[in-house]
N, C-alpha and C positions, 0 to 999 in steps of 0.2 A: 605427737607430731603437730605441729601448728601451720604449718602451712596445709591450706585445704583447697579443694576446689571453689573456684569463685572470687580466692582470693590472688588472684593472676592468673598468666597464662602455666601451663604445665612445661617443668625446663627439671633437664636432667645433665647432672655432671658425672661424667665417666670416667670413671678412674684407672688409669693403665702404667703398670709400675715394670719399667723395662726389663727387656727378657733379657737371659743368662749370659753377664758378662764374662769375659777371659779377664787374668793378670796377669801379664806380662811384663815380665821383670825389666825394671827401669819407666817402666809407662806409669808417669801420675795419671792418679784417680782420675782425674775429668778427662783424659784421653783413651781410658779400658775402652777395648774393641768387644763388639760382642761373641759370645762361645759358640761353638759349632750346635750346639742346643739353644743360644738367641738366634741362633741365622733360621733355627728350624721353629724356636714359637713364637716368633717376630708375628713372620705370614700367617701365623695361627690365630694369632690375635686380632691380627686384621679379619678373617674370614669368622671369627665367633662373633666379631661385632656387627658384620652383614649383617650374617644369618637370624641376628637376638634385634636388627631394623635399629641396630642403636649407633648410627653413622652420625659424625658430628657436624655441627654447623662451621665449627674453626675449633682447631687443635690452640693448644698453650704443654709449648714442648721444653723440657729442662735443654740447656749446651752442651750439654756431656753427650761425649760422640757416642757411646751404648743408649740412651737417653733418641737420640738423634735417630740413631739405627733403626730404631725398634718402630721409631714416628713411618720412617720410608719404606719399610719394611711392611707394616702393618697397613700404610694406605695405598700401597702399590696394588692391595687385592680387591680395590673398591673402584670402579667406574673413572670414577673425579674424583680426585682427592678434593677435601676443602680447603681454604687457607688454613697455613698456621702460624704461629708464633712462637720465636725461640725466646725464651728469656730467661738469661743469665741466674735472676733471683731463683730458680725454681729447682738449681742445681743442689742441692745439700741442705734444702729448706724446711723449717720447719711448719710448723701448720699457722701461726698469725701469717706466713708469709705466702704460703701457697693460696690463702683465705682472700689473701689483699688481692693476689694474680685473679684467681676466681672472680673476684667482686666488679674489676675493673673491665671484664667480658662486654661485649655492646650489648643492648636488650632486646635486640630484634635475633639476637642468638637461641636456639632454642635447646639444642645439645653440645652441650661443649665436651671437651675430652682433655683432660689432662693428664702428661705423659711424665714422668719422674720416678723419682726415687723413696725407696724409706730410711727409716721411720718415719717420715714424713706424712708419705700418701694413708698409709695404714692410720696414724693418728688424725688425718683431717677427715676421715670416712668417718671413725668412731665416734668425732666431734659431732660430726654434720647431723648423726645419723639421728634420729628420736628413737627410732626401730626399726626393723628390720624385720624381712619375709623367713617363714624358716628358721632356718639355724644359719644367717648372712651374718650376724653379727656376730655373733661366736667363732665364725672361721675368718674372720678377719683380726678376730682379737688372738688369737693361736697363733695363725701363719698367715703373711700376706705376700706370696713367692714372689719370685719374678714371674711376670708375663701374667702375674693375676690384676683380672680385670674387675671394676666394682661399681654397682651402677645406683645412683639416688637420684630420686624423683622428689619434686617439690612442688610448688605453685606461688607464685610469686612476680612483683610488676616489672622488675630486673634483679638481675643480679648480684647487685649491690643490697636487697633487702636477702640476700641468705643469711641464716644466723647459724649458729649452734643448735641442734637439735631439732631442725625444721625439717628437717628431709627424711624422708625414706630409703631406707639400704634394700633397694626390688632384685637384686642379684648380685651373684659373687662367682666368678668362673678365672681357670687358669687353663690357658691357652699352653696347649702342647702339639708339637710337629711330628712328625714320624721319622721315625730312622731311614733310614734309605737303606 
C-alpha cells in the first residue's frame, strides 16, 4: 500500500453497490424499481454504515432509479443526510470512469460514498485496493451482491492523488433487512 500516514490527511471511499432490484417486464434497465428485498437492505445499509461511524461527507449517486433508491433509502436512517450527487456517468460504468467521478470529489471531503452498480464497483475496489484486512479481498473477488458495502482507507492531499493500489480494503459487509 503506498499511501501512508503522513502522507495526507486519512479519506475513505465507501463503496455501496445498490440493493436488490425487480424486472419488470417493459421497464428499461435505468428505470428497475427496487425488489421487495432492496426496500428491506436499502435501510440496512444505511444503519450498518452508522453503526461501522462510516457516514459520508457527500454521496456520488449512479441515475438509475434502484441506484437512487437505495441512496434515500439508506440515508433516511442517518440524522442528516449529507449532500449528494447524481451523475449520469456512474450508471453502467466502468472503473476509469467511476476513478474520474472519485478523483473529482472536493478535498476538504473526508469520506465519500459511492453508490452504483457492477461490475464496476467490484472492479474499482480490486483496482484501488493494494490489500486488504482478512479475507476482504477475496470476497469481493467471489461475489460482490447487492447492497454490499466496501470500505478503503488511504491517506492522501485529495482526492485526485488516489491511484491504483494505494488504498486499503478495511472492510467488506452485505447489508440485509428482515422479513417482516
Amino acid at each position: 500500500m503506498t499511501g501512508r500516514a503522513g502522507a495526507g490527511p486519512r479519506r475513505r471511499l465507501v463503496v455501496l453497490r445498490h440493493a436488490k432490484s425487480a424486472w419488470p417486464e417493459g421497464t428499461p434497465d435505468h428505470e428497475r424499481p427496487l425488489a421487495p428485498r432492496g426496500l428491506r437492505d436499502a435501510p440496512a445499509a444505511g444503519r450498518a454504515l452508522a453503526a461501522a461511524d462510516c457516514l459520508p461527507d457527500l454521496a456520488l449517486c449512479s441515475t438509475a432509479v434502484r441506484a437512487r433508491r437505495t441512496w434515500e433509502l439508506a440515508s433516511a436512517q442517518w440524522g442528516t443526510p449529507p449532500p449528494v450527487r447524481y451523475d449520469e456517468r456512474l450508471y453502467a460504468a466502468g472503473t476509469a470512469t467511476l476513478l474520474d467521478a472519485v478523483r473529482r470529489a472536493p478535498p476538504h471531503v473526508g469520506t465519500l460514498l459511492l453508490v452504483g452498480h457492477n461490475p464496476g464497483l467490484a472492479d474499482l475496489v480490486l483496482d484501488l485496493a493494494g490489500d486488504g484486512l482478512d479475507d476482504t479481498l477475496e470476497r469481493v473477488r467471489t461475489k460482490f451482491p447487492t447492497a454490499a458495502i466496501a470500505v478503503l482507507t488511504w491517506y492522501g492531499p485529495s482526492w485526485r492523488a488516489l491511484t491504483p493500489g494505494a488504498a486499503l480494503l478495511t472492510a467488506v459487509t452485505v447489508a440485509r433487512g428482515r422479513k417482516r
